[in-house]
Residue, then its C-alpha position, 0 to 999 in steps of 0.5 A: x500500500x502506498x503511503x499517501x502522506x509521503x506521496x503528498x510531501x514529495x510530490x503534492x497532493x495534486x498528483x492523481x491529476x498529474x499522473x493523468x496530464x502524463x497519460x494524455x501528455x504525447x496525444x495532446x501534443x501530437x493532436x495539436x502538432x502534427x496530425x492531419x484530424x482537427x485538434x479537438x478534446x475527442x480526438x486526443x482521447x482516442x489518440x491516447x487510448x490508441x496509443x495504450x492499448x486501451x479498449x476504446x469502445x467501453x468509454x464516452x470520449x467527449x466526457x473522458x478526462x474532462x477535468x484534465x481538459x479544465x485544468x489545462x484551460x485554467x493553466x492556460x496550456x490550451x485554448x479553443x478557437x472555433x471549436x479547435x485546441x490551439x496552444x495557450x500562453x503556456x503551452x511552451x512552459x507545459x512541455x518544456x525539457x527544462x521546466x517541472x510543474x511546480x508552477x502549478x497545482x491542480x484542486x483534486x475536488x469533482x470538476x477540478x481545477x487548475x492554478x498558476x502559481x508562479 
């Protein structure tokens, strides 16, 4: 069993939600980036259930990790025009080599959210 209180210490009590942002983390980018379908928050699902081997007809995509879709808005790594994901102010920062995401926490509550903090 772990130990939650260590869990918290060392990596923040926020770190289910990050475990998902990693989860999704190589689908957003690639959605956004490089694929030739519209950047939208189904088409990011699905490429991360396909890139895990997941069984992707057992979910609702539009409300699969919608929290995590809340977070990334509220951290303003993503943002939508027309309907489309466009990278946000933070994009950049998010996917940084040099950077860790200590900048932010995310609220682990029903809807969650997310916050800068520096």
């Amino acid at each position: 069993m772990m130990n939650q209180i260590l869990v918290e210490e060392k990596i923040g009590y926020d770190w289910a939600n990050k475990k998902m942002l990693v989860k999704v983390y190589d689908s957003l980018k690639y959605i956004v980036e490089h694929s030739i379908d519209k950047p939208t928050w189904k088409n990011v699902i699905k490429h991360m259930f396909i890139l895990h081997d997941d069984d992707i007809n057992r979910i609702n995509i539009n409300g699969y990790y919608s929290t995590i879709r809340k977070i990334l808005k509220d951290i303003k790594v993503i943002e939508y025009y027309k309907g489309s994901i466009i990278k946000g102010s933070n994009w950049d920062r998010f996917y940084s080599e040099d950077e860790d995401w200590s900048w932010f926490v995310t609220d682990t509550s029903l809807g969650g959210s997310g916050t800068i903090l520096k």
